[in-house]
C-alpha positions as CSV (number, residue, x, y, z in Angstrom):
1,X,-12.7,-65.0,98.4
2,X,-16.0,-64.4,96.6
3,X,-16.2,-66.1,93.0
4,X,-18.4,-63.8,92.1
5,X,-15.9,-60.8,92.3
6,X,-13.7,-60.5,89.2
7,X,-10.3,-61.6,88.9
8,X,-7.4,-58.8,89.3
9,X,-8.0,-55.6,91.0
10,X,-11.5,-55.7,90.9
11,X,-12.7,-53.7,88.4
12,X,-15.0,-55.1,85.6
13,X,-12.5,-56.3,82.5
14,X,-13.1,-54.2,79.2
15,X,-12.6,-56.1,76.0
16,X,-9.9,-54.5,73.4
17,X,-11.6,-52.5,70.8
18,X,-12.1,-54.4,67.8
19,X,-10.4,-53.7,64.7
20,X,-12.1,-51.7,61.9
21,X,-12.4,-53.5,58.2
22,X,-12.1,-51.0,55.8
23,X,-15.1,-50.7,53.9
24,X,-14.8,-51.1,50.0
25,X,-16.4,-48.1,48.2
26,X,-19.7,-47.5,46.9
27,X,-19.3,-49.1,42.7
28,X,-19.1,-52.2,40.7
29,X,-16.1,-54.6,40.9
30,X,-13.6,-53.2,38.6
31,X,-14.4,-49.6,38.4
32,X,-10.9,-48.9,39.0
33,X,-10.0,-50.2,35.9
34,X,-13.2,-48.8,33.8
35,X,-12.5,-45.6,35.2
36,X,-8.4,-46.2,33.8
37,X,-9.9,-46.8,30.2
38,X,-11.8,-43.5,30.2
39,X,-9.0,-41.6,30.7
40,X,-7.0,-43.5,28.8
41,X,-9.2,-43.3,25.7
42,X,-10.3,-39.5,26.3
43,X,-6.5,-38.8,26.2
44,X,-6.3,-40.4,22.7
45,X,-9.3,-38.9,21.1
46,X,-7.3,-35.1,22.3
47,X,-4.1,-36.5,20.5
48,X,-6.4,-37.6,17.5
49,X,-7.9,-34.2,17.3
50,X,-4.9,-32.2,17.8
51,X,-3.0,-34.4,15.1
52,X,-6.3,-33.8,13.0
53,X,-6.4,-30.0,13.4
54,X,-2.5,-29.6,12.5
55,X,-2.8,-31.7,9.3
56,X,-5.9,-29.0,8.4
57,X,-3.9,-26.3,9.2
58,X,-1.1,-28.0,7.4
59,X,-3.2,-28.3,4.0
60,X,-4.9,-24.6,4.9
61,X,-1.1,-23.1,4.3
62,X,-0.3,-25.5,1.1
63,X,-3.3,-23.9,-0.3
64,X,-2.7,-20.5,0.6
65,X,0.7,-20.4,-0.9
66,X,-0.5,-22.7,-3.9
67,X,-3.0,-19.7,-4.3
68,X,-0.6,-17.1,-3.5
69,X,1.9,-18.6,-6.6
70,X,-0.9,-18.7,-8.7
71,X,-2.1,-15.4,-8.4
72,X,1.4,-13.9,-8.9
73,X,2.4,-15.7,-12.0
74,X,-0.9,-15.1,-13.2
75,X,-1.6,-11.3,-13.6
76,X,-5.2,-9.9,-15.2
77,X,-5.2,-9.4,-18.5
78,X,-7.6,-7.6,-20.7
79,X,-10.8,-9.8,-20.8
80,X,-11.0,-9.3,-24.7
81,X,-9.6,-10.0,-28.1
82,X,-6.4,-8.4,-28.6
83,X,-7.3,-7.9,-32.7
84,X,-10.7,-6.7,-31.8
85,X,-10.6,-2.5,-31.9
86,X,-11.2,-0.9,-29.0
87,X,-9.7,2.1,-26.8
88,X,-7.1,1.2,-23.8
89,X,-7.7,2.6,-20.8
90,X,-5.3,3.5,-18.0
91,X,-6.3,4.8,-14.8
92,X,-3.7,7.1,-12.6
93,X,-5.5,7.8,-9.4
94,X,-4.6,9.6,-5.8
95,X,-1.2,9.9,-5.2
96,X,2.2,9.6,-8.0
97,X,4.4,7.8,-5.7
98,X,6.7,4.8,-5.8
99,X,5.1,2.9,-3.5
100,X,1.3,4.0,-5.0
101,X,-0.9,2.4,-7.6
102,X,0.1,5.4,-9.8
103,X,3.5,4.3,-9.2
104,X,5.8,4.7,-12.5
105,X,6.5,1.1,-12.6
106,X,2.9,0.1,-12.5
107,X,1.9,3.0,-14.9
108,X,4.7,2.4,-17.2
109,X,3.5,-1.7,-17.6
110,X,0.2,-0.8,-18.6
111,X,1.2,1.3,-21.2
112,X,3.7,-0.8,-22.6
113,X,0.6,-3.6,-22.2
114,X,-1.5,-1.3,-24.2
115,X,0.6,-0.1,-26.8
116,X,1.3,-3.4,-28.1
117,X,-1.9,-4.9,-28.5
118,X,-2.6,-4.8,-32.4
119,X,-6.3,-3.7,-31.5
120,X,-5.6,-1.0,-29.2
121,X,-6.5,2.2,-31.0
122,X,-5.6,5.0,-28.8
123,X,-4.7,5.2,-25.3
124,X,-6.2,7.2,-22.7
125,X,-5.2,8.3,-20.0
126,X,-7.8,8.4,-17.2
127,X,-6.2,10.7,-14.5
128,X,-7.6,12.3,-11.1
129,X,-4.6,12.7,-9.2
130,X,-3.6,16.0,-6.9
131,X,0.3,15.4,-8.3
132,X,3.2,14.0,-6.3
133,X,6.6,13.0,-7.0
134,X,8.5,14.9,-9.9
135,X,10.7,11.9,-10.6
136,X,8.3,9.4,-11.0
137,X,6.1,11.6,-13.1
138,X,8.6,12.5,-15.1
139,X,9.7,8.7,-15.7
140,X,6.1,8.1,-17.3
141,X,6.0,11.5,-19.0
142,X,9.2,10.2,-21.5
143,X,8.2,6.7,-21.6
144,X,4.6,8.0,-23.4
145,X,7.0,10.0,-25.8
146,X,9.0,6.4,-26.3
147,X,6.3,4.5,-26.6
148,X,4.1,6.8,-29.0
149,X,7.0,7.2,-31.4
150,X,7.7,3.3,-31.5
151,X,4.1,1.8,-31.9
152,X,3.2,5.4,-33.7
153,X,-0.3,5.7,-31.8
154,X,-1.9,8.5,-30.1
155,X,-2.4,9.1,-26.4
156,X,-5.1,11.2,-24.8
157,X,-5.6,12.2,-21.3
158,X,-9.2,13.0,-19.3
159,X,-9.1,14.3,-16.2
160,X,-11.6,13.2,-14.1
161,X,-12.1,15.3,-10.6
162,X,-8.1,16.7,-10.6
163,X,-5.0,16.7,-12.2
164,X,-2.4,19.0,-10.7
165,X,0.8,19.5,-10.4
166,X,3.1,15.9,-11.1
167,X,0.1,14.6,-12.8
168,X,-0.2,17.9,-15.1
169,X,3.4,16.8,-15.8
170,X,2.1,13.7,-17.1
171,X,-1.0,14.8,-18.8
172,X,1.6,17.4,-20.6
173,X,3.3,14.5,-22.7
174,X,-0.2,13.5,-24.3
175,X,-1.5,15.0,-27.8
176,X,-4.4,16.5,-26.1
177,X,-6.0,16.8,-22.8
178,X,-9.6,16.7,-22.3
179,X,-11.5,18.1,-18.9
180,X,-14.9,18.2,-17.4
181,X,-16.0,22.3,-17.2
182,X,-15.3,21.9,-13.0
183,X,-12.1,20.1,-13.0
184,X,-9.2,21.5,-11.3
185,X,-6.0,21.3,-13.6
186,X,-3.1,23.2,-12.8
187,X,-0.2,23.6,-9.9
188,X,2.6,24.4,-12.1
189,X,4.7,24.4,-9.0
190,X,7.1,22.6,-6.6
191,X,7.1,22.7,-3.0
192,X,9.6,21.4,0.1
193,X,7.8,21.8,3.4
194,X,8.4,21.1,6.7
195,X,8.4,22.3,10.5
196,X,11.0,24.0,12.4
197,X,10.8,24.2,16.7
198,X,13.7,25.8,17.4
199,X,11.9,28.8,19.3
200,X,9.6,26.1,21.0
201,X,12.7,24.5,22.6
202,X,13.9,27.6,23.9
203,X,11.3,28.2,25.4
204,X,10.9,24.5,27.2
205,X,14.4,25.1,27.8
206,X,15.5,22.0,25.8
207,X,19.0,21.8,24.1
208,X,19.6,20.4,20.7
209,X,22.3,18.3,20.6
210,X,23.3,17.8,16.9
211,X,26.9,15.7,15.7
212,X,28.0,16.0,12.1
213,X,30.5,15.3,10.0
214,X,30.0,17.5,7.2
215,X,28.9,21.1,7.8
216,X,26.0,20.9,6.1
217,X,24.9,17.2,7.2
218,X,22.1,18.6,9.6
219,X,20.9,20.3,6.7
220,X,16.7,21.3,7.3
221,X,16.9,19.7,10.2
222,X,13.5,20.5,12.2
223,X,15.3,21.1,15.1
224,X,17.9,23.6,14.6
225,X,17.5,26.6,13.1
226,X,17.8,27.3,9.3
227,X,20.5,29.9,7.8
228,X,20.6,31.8,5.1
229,X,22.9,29.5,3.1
230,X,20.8,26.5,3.3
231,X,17.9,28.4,3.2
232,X,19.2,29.7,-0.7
233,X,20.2,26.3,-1.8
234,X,17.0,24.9,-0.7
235,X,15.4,27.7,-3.2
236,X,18.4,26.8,-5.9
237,X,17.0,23.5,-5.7
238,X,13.2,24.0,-6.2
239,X,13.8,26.5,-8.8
240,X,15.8,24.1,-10.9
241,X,12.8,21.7,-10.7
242,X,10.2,24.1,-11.4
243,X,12.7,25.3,-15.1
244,X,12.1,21.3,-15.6
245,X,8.2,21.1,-15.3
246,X,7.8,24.5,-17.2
247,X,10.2,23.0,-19.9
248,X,8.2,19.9,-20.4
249,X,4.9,21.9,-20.2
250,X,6.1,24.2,-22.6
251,X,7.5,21.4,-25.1
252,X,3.7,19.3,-24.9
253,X,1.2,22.0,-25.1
254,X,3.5,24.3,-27.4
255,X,1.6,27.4,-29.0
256,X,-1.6,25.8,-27.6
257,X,-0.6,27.8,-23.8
258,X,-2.4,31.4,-24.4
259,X,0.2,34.2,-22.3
260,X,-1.0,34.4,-19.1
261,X,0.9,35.7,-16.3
262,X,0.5,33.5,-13.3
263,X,0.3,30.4,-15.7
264,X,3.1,28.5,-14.4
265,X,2.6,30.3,-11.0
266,X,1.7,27.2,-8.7
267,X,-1.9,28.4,-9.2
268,X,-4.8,25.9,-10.6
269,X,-8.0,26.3,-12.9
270,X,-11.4,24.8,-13.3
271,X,-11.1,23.1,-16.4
272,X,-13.1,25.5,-18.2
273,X,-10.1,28.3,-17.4
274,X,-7.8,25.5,-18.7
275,X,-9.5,25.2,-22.2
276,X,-9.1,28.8,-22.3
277,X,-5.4,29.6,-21.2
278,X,-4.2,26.3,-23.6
279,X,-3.8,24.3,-20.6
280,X,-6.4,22.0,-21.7
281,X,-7.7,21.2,-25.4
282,X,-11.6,20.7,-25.0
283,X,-14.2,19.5,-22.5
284,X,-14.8,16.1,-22.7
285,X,-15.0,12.7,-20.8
286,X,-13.9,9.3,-21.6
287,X,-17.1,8.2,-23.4
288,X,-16.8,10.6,-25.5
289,X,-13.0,10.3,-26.3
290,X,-13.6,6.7,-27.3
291,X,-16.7,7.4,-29.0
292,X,-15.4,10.5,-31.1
293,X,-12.1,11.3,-31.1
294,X,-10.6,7.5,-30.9
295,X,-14.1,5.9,-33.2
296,X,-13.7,2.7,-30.9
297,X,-16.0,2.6,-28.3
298,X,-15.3,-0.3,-26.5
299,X,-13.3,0.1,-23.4
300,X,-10.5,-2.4,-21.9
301,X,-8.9,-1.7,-18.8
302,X,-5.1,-1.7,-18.8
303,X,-4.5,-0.7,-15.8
304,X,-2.3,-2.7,-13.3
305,X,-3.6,-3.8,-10.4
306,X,-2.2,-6.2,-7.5
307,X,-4.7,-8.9,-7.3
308,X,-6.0,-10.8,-4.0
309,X,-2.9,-12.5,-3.7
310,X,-0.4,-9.6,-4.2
311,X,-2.0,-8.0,-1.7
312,X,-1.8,-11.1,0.4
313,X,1.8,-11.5,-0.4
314,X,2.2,-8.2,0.6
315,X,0.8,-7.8,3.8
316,X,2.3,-11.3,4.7
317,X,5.9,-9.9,3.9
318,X,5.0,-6.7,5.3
319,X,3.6,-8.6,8.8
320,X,7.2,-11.0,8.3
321,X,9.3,-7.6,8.2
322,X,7.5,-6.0,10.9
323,X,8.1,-9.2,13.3
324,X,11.8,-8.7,11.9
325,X,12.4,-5.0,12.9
326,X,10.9,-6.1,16.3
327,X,13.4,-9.0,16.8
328,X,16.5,-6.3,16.0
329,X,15.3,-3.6,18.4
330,X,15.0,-6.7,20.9
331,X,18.7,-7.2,20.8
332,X,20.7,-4.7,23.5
333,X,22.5,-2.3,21.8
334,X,26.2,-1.9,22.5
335,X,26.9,1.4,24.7
């Protein structure tokens, strides 16, 4: 046997592969744990930011409401002496309505503001309105009757661009009215309006479908038709209003209304017309009231505003009643 020849079947033995070491990453001893402490305090400064940004928005809503307090026990007042002599002005502007700035309520605390100032001389009525609601006019209308008789002053009104229909009502309770030559004074009238689609329907081919209790529940509903018996109570009804407003026109101007025919018609003058039909005393502004008529030319504001925080408040609650409605119609209804 040849030495030379290897050992076993001849063929040339291959050495076993030789295990691998894993080879340490790339990096300084320790990294692991540097990297560990980066996290670790990055995740503390977000928790120390977050906790920061909820106290500021913590304090931000104290303030607010601490404003918002303020501002409602704290209402403007007339930046001047209450002895000094002067004339008190109260604006009724756009629209008589409840939920207006020429609201009743907000009208009626001006002038109850105004009237018992010692130095108020006169009150004047600064109006440029195109009318609204009856009631509401007709609340102000007797409280300037209550209020003049108690603190035994005079009230004036001068109308500005308009003053029709409910605030002509208003303007009647005054001891005289003063106009520019082109302002519109008038509307002696009352109106309901509406729409009715009954013959619309028909021809879409869709059905009312109207459940009372009560005959005359669905009364001017838009989508049935009208009869003749609600359609003559309806009338009953504005007629009865309109005897009111000619009754209180009639008791404030007095023999000062010249006979005209169409005078409590529903139509409306330039102010010049109005001077001459009695509708109106004299042209004049509100200068010139204070200055001579009143003889106190300084001016104070009486009229009631909200301030920045009512109006706050009241888009806040408005916003909080909205969310509210939306939470109810969220509910299923029972069927």
């Amino acid at each position: 046997m040849n030495e030379s020849q290897p050992p076993g079947n001849g063929l040339p033995e291959t050495p076993a592969p030789a295990v691998r070491r894993a080879e340490a990453p790339d990096g300084p001893p320790g990294w692991e744990r540097a990297s560990f402490e980066k996290l670790m305090f990055a995740t503390l400064e977000e928790q120390r930011r977050a906790r920061r940004w909820r106290t500021i928005r913590s304090f931000a809503w104290l303030l607010f409401f601490v404003f918002l307090f303020w501002g409602l026990m704290s209402r403007g007042s007339p930046a001047t002496d209450k002895t000094t002599p002067h004339t008190a002005v109260i604006e009724i502007k756009g629209e008589i309505a409840s939920d207006s700035d020429a609201s009743a309520e907000s009208v009626v605390a001006s002038m109850r503001t105004a009237f018992e100032d010692s130095g108020s001389q006169a009150i004047v009525l600064l109006i440029n309105s195109p009318g609204g609601s009856p009631v509401q006019a007709g609340i102000i209308n007797d409280e300037i009757k209550r209020l003049r008789a108690k603190h035994k002053k005079p009230v004036y009104a001068v109308v500005e661009e308009s003053c029709a229909s409910a605030a002509y009502y208003i303007a009647a309770a005054t001891d005289r009215i003063f106009v520019d030559k082109a302002s519109i004074v008038g509307s002696i009238g009352v109106l309901m309006d509406g729409f009715g689609f009954t013959g619309l329907m028909d021809k879409l081919g869709v059905e009312r479908r109207l459940m009372t209790a009560g005959e005359n529940k669905g009364f001017l509903d838009p989508f049935s038709p009208q009869t003749e018996k609600h359609r003559a109570f309806a009338q009953s009804m504005l007629d009865q209003v309109h005897k009111q407003f000619i009754d209180v026109v009639k008791a404030g101007r007095g023999k000062r209304l010249k006979d005209t025919p169409e005078l409590f018609s529903g139509l409306f003058w330039t102010g010049q017309q109005a001077v001459e039909i009695g509708l109106a005393d004299q042209l004049g502004s509100l200068d010139f009231v204070a200055r001579e008529i009143v003889k106190a030319e300084e001016l104070v504001d009486y009229t009631r505003r909200d301030n920045v925080a009512e109006r706050l408040a009241k888009k806040f609650g408005a916003a909080i009643g909205e969310g509210a409605i939306r939470a109810v119609k969220a509910v299923p209804a029972l069927r």
